[in-house]
N, C-alpha and C positions, 0 to 999 in steps of 0.2 A: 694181284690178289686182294681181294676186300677185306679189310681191319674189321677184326671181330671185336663188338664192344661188349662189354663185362654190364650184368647191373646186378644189385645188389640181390634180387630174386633168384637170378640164374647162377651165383655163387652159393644162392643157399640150397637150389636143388641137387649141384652137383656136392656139395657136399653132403645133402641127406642120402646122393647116393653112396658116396665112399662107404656109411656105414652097411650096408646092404647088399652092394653088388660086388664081386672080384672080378669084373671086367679089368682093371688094370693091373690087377693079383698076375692073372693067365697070361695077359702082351710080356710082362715082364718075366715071367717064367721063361718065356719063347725066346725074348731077346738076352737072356743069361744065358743060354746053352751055348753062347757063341763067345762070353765073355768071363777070360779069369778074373778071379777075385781082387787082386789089385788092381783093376782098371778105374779111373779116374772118367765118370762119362757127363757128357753134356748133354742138357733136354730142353729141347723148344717144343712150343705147342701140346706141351702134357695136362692143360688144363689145372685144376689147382695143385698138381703137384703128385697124382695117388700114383700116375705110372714110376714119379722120379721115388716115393717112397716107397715102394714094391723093390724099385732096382738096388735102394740103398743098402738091404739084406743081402746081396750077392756080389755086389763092389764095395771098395771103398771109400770113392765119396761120389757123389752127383749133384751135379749145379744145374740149375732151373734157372732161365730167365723168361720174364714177362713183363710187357710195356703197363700193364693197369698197374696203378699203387694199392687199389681193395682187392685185388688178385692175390698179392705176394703179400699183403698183410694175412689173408685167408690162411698161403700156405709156411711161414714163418711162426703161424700161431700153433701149426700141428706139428712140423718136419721134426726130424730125429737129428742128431749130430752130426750125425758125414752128410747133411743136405741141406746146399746153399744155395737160396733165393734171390735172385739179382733181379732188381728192377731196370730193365732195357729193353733193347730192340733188338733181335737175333743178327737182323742184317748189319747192322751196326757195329757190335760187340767186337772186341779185340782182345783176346785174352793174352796172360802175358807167356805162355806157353799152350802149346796143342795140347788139345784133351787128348785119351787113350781111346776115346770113342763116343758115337756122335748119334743123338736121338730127335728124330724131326718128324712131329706129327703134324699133318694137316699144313702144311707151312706156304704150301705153290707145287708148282711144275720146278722142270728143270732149273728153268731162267732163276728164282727165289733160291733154288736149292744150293746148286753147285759152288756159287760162292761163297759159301757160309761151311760147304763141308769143306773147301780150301783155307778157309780161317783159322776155322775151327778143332779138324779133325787130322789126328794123323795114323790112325789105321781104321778100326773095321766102323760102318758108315748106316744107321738103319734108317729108313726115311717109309714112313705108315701114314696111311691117307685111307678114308671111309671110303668104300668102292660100290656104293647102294648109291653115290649122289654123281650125275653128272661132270661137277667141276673137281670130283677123286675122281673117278677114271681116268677122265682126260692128264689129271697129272698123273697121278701112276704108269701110261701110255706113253707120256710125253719122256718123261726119266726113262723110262726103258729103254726108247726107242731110240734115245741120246747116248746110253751108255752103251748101247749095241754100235752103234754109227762109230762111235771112238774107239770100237773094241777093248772096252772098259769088261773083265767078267761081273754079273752082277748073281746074287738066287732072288728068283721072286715067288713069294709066302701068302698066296690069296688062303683067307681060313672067316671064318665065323665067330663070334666069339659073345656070347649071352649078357645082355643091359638089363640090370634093375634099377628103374628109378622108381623108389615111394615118395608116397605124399600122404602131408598129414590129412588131408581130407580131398572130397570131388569139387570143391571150388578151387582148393588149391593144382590137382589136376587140371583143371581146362585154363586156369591161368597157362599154366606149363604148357599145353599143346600149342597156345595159340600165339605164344615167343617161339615155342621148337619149330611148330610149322603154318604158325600164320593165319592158321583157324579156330575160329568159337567153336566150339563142338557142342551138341546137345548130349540129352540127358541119355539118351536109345546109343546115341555113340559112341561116352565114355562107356555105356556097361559091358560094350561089344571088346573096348580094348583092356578094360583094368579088371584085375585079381585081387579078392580079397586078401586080408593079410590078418592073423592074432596078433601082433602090433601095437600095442595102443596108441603109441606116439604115429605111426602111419598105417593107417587101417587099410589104404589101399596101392597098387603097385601097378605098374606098365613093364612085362618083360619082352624083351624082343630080341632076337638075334642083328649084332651087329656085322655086315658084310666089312672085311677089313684089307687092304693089301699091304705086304711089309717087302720093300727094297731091302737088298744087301750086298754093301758091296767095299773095295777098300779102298781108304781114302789115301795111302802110298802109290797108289799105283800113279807113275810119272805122267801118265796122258792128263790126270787131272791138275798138275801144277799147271796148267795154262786155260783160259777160256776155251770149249769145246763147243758151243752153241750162239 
């Protein structure tokens, strides 16, 4: 799995969108329907933190870790009370007890996965990967196909789910496209993608439906105390 590096632009856009978008509001909605309120849960890959402080109103505490240090200063500067930011490596990490439940976005395939919900995780297991890209698919297919093979039961949750990213202006827009995807975009091209906004601070916006897929499955079940792949 390629290490995703943080720069100080792309902590600022994600966090111009927390104010804005409930993209993380809604995943967390989806994954509390599964979880009582005294569940103690783990999150990798939540980005600065908005999925783990969405889940924090429905549990009682959730821990967040992230290998960048301007990552978890971003999110220690916002979190609420019952949300703790550790600066680490998920595959690494060794807590001194199982969590009550296990949040892994974006993280790998099975190979990345499973070891970490054996660590980590001692009952229910959610594991979300963007399924608009290639290398989600293949890991959302990959997990499945493993948990099937082990006759592991799993639910799989493909759904939609609406991004607003603003920006305070269209130069700071085409900066943004062309980290998200690599391209300068002209002037005919950003008007095709961005929405005005009353705004002042961000006059304009990119919304788009996020394709999403969400694993579920539980991490007692005995076939996973051993390596299965």
């Amino acid at each position: 799995m390629e290490e995703f590096v943080w720069t100080d632009a792309h902590i600022r856009w994600m966090s111009d969108a927390s104010k804005k978008s409930k993209f993380y509001y809604w995943i967390a909605e989806r994954i509390a329907a599964y979880l009582p309120p005294t569940s103690r849960v783990f999150n990798a890959g939540g980005g600065l933190g908005d999925l783990a402080i969405w889940l924090s109103y429905h549990v009682e505490e959730v821990t967040v870790i992230e290998n960048d240090p301007k990552a978890v200063a971003a999110l220690r500067a916002r979190c609420p009370q019952n949300v703790v930011a550790i600066l680490g490596d998920v595959q690494t990490y060794s807590p001194d007890k199982l969590y009550d439940s296990l949040v892994l976005y974006s993280i790998g395939g099975a190979e990345e996965t499973l070891p970490v919900v054996r660590e980590l995780s001692r009952t229910k297991t959610f594991v979300l990967a963007d399924r608009e890209t290639p290398a989600g698919e293949a890991d959302l297919r990959e997990l499945t196909d493993t948990l099937k093979n082990a006759g592991i039961p799993f639910t799989y949750e493909p759904f939609e789910q609406e991004h607003i990213q603003p920006f305070r202006s269209r130069e700071d827009a085409k900066s943004y496209f062309l980290f998200a995807w690599n391209r300068l975009l002209t002037d005919e091209q950003l008007d095709v993608l961005l929405e005005t906004s009353d705004d002042t601070e961000f006059p304009c916006q990119f919304i788009e439906k996020k394709k999403i897929g969400m694993i579920v499955f539980d991490a007692a079940n005995p076939a996973l105390k051993k390596p299965i792949i």
